[in-house]
C-alpha positions as CSV (number, residue, x, y, z in Angstrom):
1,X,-31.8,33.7,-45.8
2,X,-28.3,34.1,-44.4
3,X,-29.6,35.3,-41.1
4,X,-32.1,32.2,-40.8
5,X,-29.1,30.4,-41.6
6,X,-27.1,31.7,-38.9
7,X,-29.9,31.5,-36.2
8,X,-30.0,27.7,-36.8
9,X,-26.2,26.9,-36.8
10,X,-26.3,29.0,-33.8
11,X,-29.4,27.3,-32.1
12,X,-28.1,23.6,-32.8
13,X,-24.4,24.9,-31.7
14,X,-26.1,25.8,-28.2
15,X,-27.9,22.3,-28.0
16,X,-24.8,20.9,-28.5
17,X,-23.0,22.5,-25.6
18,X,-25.5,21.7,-23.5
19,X,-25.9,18.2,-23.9
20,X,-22.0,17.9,-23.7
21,X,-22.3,19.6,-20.6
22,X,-24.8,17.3,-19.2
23,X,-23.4,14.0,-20.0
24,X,-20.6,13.4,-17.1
25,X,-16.9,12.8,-18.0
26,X,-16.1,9.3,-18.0
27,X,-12.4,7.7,-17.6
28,X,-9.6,5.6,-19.1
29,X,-10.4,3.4,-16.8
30,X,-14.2,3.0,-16.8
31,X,-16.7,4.8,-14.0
32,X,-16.4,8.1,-13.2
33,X,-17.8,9.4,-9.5
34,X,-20.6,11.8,-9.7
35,X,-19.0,15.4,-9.9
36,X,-18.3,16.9,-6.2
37,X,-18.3,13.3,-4.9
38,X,-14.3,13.3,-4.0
39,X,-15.3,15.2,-0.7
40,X,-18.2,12.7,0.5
41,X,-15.3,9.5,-0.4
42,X,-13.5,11.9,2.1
43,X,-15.7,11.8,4.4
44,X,-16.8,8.3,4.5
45,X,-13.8,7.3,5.1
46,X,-13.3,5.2,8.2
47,X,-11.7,7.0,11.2
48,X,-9.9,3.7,11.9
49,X,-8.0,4.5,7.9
50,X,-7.6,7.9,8.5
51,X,-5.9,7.3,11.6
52,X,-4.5,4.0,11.7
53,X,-3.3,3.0,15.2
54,X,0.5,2.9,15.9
55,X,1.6,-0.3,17.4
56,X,5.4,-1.1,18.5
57,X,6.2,-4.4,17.0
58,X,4.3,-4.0,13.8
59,X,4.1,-2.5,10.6
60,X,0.6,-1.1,9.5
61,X,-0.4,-0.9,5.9
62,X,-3.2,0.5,4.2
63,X,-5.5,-0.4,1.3
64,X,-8.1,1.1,-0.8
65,X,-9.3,0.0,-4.2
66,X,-12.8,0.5,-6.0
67,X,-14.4,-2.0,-8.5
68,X,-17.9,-2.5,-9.7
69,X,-18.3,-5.5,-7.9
70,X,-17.4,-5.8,-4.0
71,X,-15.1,-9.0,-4.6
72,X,-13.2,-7.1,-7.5
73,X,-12.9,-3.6,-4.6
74,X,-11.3,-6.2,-1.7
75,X,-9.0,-8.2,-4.2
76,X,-8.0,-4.2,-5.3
77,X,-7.6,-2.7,-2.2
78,X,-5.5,-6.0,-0.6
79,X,-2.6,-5.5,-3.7
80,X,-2.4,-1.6,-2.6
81,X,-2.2,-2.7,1.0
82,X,0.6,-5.3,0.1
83,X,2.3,-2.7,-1.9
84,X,2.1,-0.1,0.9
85,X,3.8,-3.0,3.4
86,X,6.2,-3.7,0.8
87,X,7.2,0.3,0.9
88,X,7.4,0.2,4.6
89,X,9.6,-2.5,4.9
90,X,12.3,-1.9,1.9
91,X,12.7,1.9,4.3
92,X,13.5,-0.3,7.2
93,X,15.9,-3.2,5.1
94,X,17.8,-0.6,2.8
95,X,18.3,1.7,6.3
96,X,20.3,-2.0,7.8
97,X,21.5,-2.8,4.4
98,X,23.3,0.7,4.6
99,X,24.3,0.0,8.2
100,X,25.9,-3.4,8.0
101,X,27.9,-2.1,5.0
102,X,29.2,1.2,6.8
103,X,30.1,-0.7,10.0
104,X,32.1,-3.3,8.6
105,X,33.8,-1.2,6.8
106,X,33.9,-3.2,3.4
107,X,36.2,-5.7,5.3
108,X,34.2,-8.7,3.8
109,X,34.0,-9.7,0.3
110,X,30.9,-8.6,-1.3
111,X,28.9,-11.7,-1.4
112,X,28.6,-11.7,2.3
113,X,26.5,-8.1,1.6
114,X,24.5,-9.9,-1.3
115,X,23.6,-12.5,1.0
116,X,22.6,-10.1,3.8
117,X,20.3,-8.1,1.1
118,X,18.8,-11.4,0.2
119,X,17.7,-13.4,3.1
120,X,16.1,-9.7,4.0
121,X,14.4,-9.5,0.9
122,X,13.3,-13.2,1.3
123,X,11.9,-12.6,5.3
124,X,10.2,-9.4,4.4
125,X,8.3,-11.2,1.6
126,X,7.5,-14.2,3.7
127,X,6.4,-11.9,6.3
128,X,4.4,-9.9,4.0
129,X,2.8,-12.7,2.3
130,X,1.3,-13.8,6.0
131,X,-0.1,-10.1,6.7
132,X,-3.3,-10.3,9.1
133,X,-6.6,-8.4,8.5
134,X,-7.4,-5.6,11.2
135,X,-10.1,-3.8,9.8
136,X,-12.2,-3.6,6.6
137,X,-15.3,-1.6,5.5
138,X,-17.0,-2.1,2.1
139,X,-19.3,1.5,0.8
140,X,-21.3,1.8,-2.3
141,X,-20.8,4.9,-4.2
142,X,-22.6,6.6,-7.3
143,X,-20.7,6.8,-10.5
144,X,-21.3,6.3,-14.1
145,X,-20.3,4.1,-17.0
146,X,-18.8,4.7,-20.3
147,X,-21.8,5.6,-21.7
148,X,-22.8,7.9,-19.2
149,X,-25.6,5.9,-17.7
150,X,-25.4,5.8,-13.9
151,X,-24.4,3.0,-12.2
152,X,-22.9,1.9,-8.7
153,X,-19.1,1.4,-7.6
154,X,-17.8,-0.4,-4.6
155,X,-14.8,1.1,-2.7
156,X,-13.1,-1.0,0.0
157,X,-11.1,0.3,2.8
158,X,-8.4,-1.9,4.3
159,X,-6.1,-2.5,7.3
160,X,-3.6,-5.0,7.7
161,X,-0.7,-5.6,10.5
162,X,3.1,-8.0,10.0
163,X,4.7,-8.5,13.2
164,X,7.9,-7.2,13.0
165,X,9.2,-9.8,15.9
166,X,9.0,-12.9,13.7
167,X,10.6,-10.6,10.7
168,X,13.7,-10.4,12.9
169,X,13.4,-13.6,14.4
170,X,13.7,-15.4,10.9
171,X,16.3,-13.2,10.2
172,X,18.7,-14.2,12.7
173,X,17.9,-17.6,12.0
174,X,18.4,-17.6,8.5
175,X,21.5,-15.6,9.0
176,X,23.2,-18.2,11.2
177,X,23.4,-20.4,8.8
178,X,25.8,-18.3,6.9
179,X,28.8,-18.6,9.3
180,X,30.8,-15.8,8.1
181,X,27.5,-13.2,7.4
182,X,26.5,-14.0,10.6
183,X,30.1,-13.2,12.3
184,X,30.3,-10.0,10.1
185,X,26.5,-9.2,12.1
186,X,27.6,-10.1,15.3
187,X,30.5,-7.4,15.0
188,X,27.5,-4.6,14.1
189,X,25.8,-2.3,16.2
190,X,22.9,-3.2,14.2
191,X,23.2,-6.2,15.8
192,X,22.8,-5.3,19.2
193,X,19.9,-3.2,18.3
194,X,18.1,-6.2,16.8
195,X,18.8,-7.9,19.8
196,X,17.4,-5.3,22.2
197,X,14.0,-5.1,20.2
198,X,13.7,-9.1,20.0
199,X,13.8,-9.1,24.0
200,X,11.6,-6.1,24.0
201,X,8.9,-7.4,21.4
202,X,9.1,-10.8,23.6
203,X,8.2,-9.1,27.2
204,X,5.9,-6.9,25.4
205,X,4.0,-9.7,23.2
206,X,5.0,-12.5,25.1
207,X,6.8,-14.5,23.0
């Protein structure tokens, strides 16, 4: 009797394991790709997001985002392409933040750095906000849902360009209207660098 007992405790212990082993994993966050299918998103990805192109005057940001509806994959992977500008640009505001404050030595009262840090917090996002499309590409890939019933998801690749040139262009304007901030500038080296690219960007994109 025992050993009948054990045979079916072992029999419906197998069927158990097996099932679990045949229903895919699901996530936190809803569908799950289809096991092995992180090397095909690899390679369906565009070469043009792989590789972006490099362009002097402007800051390229990428995108990605998946959904289960194509709408919901765009509006995702536009918020990781704003967030990936928004990276981009802090490295380039903190690096003349840094700058402004080391050339002038601390000679000017701190407000004057405040109001630097701000109006360049206040292009940037300006700039950002106005970011233009270069490339998109929309793919359908296999996944399933929370109860393990298969199902399609949308992934969205995204590319998207700000023009540096008008970046420094506001900020020169906005900075002349702080008399003493904009004396403080003048008196930089960072100064005469922005001044070189302006001229540059202008021949080049002819502005």
């Amino acid at each position: 009797m025992k050993k009948i007992k054990s045979i079916i405790i072992f029999s419906l212990t197998t069927l158990i394991l097996f099932s679990c082993a045949d229903k895919p994993r699901t996530g936190p966050g809803g569908p799950t790709l289809v096991p092995g299918a992180s090397k095909e998103v690899l390679a369906q990805e565009p070469d043009w997001y792989t590789n972006p192109p490099k362009e002097e005057g402007f800051i390229i940001g990428k995108g990605e985002g998946t959904s289960a509806s194509k709408r919901g994959s765009r509006a995702k992977a536009k918020n990781d392409l704003i967030n990936d500008l928004q990276q981009k640009s802090k490295v380039i505001s903190e690096g003349r933040n840094e700058d402004f404050f080391k050339e002038t030595g601390g000679d000017y009262d701190s407000e004057v750095y405040q109001q630097f840090e701000q109006i360049q917090t206040t292009v940037w996002n300006g700039v950002i906000e106005n970011w233009t499309e270069k490339n998109s590409e929309t793919v359908v890939e296999a996944s399933f849902d929370a109860q393990g019933n298969k199902k399609n998801i949308y992934r969205c690749y995204l590319l998207g360009e700000i023009n540096v040139f008008l970046a420094d262009q506001r900020l020169l304007e906005k900075m002349k209207k702080e008399k003493e901030l904009m004396t403080a500038f003048q008196a930089t080296q960072a100064y005469d660098k922005l001044q070189d690219d302006l001229e540059r960007y202008k021949d080049k994109l002819g502005m």
